[in-house]
C-alpha positions as CSV (number, residue, x, y, z in Angstrom):
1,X,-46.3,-127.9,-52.7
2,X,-45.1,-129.8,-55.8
3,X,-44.0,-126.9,-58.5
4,X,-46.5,-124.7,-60.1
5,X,-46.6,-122.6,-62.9
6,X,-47.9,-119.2,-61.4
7,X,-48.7,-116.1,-62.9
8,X,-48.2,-113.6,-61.3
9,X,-49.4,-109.4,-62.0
10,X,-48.0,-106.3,-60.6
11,X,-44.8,-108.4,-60.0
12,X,-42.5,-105.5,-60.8
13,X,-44.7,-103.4,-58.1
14,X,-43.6,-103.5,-53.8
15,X,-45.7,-106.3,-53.0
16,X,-45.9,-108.3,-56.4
17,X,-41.7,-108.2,-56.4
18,X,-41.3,-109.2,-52.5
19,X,-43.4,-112.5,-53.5
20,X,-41.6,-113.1,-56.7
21,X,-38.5,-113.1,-54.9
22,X,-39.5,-115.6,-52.4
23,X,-41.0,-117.6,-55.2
24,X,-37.7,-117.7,-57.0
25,X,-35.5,-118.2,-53.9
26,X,-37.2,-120.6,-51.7
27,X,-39.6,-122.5,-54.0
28,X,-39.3,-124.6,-57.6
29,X,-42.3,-123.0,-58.9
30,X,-42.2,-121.1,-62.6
31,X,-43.0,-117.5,-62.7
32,X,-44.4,-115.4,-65.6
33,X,-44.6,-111.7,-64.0
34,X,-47.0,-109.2,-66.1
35,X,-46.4,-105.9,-65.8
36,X,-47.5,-102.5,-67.4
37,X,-44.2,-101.1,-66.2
38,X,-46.1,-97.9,-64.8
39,X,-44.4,-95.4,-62.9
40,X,-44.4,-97.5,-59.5
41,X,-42.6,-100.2,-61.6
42,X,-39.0,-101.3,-61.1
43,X,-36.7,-103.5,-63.1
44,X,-34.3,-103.6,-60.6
45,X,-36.3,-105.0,-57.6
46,X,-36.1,-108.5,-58.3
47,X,-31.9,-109.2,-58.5
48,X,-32.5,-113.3,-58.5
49,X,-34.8,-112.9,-62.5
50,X,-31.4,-112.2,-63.9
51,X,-30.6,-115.3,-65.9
52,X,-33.6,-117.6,-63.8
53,X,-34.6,-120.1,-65.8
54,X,-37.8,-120.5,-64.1
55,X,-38.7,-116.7,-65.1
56,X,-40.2,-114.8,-67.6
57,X,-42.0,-111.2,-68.2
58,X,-44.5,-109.9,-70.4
59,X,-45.1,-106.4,-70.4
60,X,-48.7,-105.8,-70.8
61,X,-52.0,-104.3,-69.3
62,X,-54.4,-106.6,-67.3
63,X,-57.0,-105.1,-69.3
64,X,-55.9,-106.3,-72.4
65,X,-57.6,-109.0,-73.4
66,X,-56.1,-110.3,-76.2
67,X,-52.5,-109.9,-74.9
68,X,-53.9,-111.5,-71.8
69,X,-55.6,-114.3,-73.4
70,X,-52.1,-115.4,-74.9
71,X,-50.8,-115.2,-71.6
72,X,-52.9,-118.0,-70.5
73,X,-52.6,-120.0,-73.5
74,X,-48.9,-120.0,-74.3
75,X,-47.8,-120.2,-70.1
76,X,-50.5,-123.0,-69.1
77,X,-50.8,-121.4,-65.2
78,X,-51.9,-123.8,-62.6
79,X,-52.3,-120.1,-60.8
80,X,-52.6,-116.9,-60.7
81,X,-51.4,-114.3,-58.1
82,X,-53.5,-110.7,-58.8
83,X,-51.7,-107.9,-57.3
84,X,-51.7,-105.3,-60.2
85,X,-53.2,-102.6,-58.9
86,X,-53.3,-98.4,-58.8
87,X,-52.7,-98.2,-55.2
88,X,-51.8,-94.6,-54.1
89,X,-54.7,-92.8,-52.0
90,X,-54.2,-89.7,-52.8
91,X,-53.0,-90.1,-57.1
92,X,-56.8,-91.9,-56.6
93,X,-58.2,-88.5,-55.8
94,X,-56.3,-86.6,-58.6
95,X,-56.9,-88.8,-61.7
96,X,-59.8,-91.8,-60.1
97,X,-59.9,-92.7,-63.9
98,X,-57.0,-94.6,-64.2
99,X,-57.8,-96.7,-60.7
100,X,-61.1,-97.6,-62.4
101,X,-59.7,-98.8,-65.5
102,X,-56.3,-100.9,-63.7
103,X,-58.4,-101.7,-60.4
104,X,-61.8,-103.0,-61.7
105,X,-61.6,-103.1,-65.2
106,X,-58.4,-104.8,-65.4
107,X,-59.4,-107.7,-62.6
108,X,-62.8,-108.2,-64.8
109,X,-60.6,-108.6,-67.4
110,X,-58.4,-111.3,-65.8
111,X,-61.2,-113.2,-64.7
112,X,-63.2,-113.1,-68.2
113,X,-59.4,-115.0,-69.7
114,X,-59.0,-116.8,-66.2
115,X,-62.2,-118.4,-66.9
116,X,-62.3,-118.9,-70.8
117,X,-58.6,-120.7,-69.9
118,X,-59.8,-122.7,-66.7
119,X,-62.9,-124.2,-68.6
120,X,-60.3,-125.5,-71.1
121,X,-58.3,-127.3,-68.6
122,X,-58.9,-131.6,-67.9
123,X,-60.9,-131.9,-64.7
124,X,-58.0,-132.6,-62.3
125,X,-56.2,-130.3,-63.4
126,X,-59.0,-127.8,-63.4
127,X,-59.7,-128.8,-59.7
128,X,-56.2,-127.3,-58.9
129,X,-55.9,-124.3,-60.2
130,X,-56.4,-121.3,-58.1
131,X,-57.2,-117.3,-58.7
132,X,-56.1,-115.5,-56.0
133,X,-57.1,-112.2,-55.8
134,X,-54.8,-109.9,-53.3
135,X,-56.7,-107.1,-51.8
136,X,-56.2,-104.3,-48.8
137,X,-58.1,-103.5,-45.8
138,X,-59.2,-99.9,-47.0
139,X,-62.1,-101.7,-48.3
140,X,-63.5,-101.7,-45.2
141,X,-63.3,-98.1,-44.4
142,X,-62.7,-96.5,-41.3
143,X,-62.9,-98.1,-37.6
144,X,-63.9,-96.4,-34.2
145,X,-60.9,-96.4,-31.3
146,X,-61.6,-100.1,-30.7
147,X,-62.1,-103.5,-32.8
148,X,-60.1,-104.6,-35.8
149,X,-61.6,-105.3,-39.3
150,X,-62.6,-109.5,-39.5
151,X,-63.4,-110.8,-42.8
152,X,-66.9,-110.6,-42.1
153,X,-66.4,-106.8,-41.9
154,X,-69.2,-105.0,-44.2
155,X,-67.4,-103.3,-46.8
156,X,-67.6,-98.5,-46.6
157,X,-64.7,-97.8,-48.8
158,X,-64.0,-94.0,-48.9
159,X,-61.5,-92.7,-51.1
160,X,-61.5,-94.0,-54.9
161,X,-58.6,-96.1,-54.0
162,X,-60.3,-98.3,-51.7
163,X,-63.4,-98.4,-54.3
164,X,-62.1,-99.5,-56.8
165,X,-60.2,-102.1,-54.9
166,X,-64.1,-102.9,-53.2
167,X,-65.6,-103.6,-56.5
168,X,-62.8,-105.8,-57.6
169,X,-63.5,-107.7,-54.3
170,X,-66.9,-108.4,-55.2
171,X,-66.0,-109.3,-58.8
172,X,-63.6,-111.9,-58.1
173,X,-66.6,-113.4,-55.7
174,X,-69.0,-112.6,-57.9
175,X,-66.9,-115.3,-60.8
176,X,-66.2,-118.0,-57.9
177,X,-70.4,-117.8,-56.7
178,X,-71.7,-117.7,-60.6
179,X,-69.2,-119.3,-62.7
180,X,-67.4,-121.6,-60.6
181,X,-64.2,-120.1,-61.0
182,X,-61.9,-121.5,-57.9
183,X,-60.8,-117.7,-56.5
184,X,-59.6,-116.9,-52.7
185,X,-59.6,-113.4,-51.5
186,X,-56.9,-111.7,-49.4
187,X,-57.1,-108.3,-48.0
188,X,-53.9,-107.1,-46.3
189,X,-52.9,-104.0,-43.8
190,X,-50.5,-101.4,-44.7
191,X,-47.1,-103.2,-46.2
192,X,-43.6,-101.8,-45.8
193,X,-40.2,-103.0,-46.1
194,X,-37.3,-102.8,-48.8
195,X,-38.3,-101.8,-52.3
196,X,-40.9,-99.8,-51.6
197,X,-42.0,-96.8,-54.1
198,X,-40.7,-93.5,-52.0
199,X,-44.5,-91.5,-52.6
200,X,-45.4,-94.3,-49.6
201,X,-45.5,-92.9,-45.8
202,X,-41.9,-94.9,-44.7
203,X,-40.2,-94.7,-47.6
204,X,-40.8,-91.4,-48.2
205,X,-39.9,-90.1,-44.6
206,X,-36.6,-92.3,-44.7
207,X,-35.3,-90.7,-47.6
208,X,-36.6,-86.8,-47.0
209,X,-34.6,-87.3,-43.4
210,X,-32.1,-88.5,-44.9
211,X,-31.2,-85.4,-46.6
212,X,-32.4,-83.9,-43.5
213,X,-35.6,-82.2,-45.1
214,X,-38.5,-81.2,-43.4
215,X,-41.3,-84.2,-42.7
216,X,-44.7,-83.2,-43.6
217,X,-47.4,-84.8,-41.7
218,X,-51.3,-84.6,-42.7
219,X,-53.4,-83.4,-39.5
220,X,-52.6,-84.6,-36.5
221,X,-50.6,-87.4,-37.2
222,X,-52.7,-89.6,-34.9
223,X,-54.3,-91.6,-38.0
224,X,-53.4,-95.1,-36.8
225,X,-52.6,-97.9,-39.4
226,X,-52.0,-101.7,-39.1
227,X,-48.5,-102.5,-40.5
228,X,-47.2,-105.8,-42.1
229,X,-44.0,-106.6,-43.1
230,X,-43.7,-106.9,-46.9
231,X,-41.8,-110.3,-46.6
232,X,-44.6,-111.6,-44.0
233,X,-47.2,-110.7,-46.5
234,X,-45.7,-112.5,-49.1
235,X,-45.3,-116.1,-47.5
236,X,-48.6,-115.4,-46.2
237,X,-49.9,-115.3,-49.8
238,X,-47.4,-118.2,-50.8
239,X,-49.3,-120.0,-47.7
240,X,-53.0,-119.0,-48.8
241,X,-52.2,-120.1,-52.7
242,X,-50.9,-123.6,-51.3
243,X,-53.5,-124.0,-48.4
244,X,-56.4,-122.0,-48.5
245,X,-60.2,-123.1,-49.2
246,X,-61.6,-122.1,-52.6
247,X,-63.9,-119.1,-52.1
248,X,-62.8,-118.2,-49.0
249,X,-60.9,-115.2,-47.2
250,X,-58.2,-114.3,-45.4
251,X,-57.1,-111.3,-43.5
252,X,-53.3,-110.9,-43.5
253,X,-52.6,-108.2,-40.9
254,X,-49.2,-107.3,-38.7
255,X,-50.9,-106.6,-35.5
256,X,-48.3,-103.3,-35.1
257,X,-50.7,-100.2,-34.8
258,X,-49.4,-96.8,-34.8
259,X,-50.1,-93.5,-35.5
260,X,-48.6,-92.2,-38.4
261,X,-46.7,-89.8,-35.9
262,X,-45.2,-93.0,-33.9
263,X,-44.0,-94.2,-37.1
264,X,-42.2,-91.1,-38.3
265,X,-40.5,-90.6,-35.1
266,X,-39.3,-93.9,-34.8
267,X,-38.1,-93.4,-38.4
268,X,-36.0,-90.4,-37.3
269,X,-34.8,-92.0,-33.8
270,X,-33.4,-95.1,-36.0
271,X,-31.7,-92.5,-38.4
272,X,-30.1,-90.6,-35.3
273,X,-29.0,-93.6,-33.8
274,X,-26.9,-94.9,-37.3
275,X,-26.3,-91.6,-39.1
276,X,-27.2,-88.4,-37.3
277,X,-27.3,-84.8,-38.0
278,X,-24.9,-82.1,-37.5
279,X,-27.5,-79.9,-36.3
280,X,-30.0,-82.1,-33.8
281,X,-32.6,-84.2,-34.3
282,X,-34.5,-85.2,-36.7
283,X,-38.1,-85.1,-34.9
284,X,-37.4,-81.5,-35.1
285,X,-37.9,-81.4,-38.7
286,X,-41.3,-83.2,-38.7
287,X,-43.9,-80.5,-39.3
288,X,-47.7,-80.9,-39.8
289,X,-49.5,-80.2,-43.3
290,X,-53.3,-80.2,-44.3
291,X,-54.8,-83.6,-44.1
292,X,-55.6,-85.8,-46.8
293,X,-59.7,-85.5,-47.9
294,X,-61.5,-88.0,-46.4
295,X,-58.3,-89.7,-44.5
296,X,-59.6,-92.9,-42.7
297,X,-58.8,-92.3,-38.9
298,X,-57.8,-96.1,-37.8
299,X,-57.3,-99.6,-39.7
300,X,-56.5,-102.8,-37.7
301,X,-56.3,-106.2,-38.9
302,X,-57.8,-109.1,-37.1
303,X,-56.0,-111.9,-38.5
304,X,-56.5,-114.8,-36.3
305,X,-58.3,-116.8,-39.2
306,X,-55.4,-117.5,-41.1
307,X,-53.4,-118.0,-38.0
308,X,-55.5,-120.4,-37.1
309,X,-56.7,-122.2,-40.5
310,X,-53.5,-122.0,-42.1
311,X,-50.8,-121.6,-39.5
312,X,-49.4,-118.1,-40.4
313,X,-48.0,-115.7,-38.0
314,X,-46.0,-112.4,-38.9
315,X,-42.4,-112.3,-37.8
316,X,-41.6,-108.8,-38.1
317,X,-42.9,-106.4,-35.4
318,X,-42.6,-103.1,-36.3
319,X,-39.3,-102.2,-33.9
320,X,-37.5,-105.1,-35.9
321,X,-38.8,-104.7,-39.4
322,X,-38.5,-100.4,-39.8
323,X,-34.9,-101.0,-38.5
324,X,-34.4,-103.5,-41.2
325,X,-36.1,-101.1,-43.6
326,X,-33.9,-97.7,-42.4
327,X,-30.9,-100.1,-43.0
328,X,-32.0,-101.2,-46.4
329,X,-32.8,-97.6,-47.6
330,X,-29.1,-96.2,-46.2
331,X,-27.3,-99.5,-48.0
332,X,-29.4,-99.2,-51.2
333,X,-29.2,-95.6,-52.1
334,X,-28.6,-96.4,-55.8
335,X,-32.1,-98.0,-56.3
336,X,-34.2,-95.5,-54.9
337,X,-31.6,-92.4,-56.4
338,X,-32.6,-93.8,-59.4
339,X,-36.3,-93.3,-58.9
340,X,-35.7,-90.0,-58.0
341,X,-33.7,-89.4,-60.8
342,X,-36.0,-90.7,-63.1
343,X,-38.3,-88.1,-63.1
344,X,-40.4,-88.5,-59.8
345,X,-41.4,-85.9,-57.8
346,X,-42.1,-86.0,-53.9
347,X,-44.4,-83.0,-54.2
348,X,-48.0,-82.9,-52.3
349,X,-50.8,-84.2,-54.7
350,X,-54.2,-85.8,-53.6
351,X,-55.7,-82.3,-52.2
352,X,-58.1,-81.4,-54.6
């Protein structure tokens, strides 16, 4: 793909800094990352920015339309990669507010300046530009013990999380189908991997058994999620931007199911096997806690579209990418110390 100049939101998020990364090692494209710099945020999780010429950052809300407006009109995208998003389950059930305005608000916004700045553009230019719009499989809702989630799946989102994420779906169809905006849709499976915020399920386990703390676990622990490898997800984006058919989507999905019990005690049997305790193992500190209201009981991905179409396969399983992961958290403890010092807490929230 001859180089692009991609815009690209949430960069300073998990997801948005994994592709920026690969965008800035392995391509030639230009990248403008805009970011609100909220608490997720993290200035140090994109090491090759320092001094790139081919990168730049505005700080600034997607929905913000003047601010976003310039963006368009002083950059010149040929793209744009939407990941900012409010993406924590159960923050969505404390304050839902704030996933309305980021999560639907601020994609309508994006759109309205997309589209304002695409109907400026000369026609073969115009022909190449490309919204892409990067979504999750929660949108779907909950599956039964068998299937996986196609992209034909009818949409039952249950938390406020996974609505607001639903109705940004249907907006960023709703601007291809009535405007003629050139969008594509991605909707991805539970990401992990290096710089990951610690509030998620993997992070947050690595670094609580770490220090040897207990391991809360809500219910069961036999909720079963789909997981992807950060890095996978982003050349599969990278692959979708370059090679996918306007107004279509794409599921991006690991095909690694566990239960969220299976992945905390692999968690702990990598730990034990690089650092372990004085004082036994750490499965013996997992514990079980209330469940989450409304906790969807299974997501899987059925990816075999862009396997097929486009030629994508995942790399990481989940044995080789949460060993990867452990590693990264034990070598990196200055990045995610400085999270921790900066003010965030790993207490329960979401059970109101």
């Amino acid at each position: 793909m001859a180089a692009k100049r991609i815009v690209v939101t949430g960069g300073y998020g998990f997801i948005g800094s994994a592709l920026i990364r690969l965008l800035l090692s392995e391509t030639d494209h230009e990248v403008l990352n805009v970011d609100k710099l909220t608490y997720a945020a993290n200035l140090s999780s994109i090491p090759q920015a320092d001094g790139n010429p081919r990168y730049r950052f505005v700080r600034a809300d997607i929905a913000d339309a003047s601010t976003i407006r310039n963006v368009f009109e002083d950059f010149r995208p040929d793209a744009v990669m939407h990941l900012a998003a409010e993406s924590h389950v159960d923050r969505s059930i404390d304050a839902p507010q704030e996933f309305i305005k980021t999560n639907v608000v601020g994609t309508f916004t994006l759109l309205q300046e997309a589209l304002r700045y695409w109907r400026t553009l000369p026609v073969e230019q115009g022909a190449q530009f490309r919204f892409l719009h990067i979504s999750t499989d929660e949108v779907f809702g909950s599956l039964g013990p068998a299937g996986a989630f196609t992209e034909d799946s009818p949409y039952q989102p249950n938390s406020p999380y996974s609505a607001s994420k639903a109705a940004s779906d249907h907006l960023v169809r709703a601007w291809h189908h009535t405007f003629g905006l050139p969008t594509l849709v991605t909707n991805c499976s539970n990401n992990y991997g290096p710089y990951q915020f610690p509030e998620k399920l993997i992070p947050h386990m690595i670094i609580k058994a770490l220090s040897g703390e207990q391991l809360p676990v809500y219910g069961d622990g036999q909720n079963i999620r789909d997981w992807l490898y950060v890095e996978d997800h982003a050349r599969a984006l990278l692959l979708v931007l370059e090679k996918g058919e306007i107004g279509e989507t794409y599921n991006i999905g690991g095909k690694n199911e566990r239960t969220n019990l299976q992945v905390v005690e692999a968690i702990c049997g990598e730990l034990d096997g690089i650092l372990p305790l004085e004082r036994g193992a750490r499965r013996d500190l997992i514990s079980f806690v209330t469940d989450r209201p409304g906790h969807d009981r299974r997501y899987a991905i059925d990816a075999s579209k862009i396997e097929r179409d486009l030629g994508w396969r995942a790399q990481k399983t989940l044995d080789t990418g949460l060993e990867e992961t452990v590693r990264w958290y034990i070598d990196n403890r200055v990045w995610w110390q400085a999270v921790l010092d900066g003010g965030y807490k790993a207490d329960r929230i979401g059970t109101s």
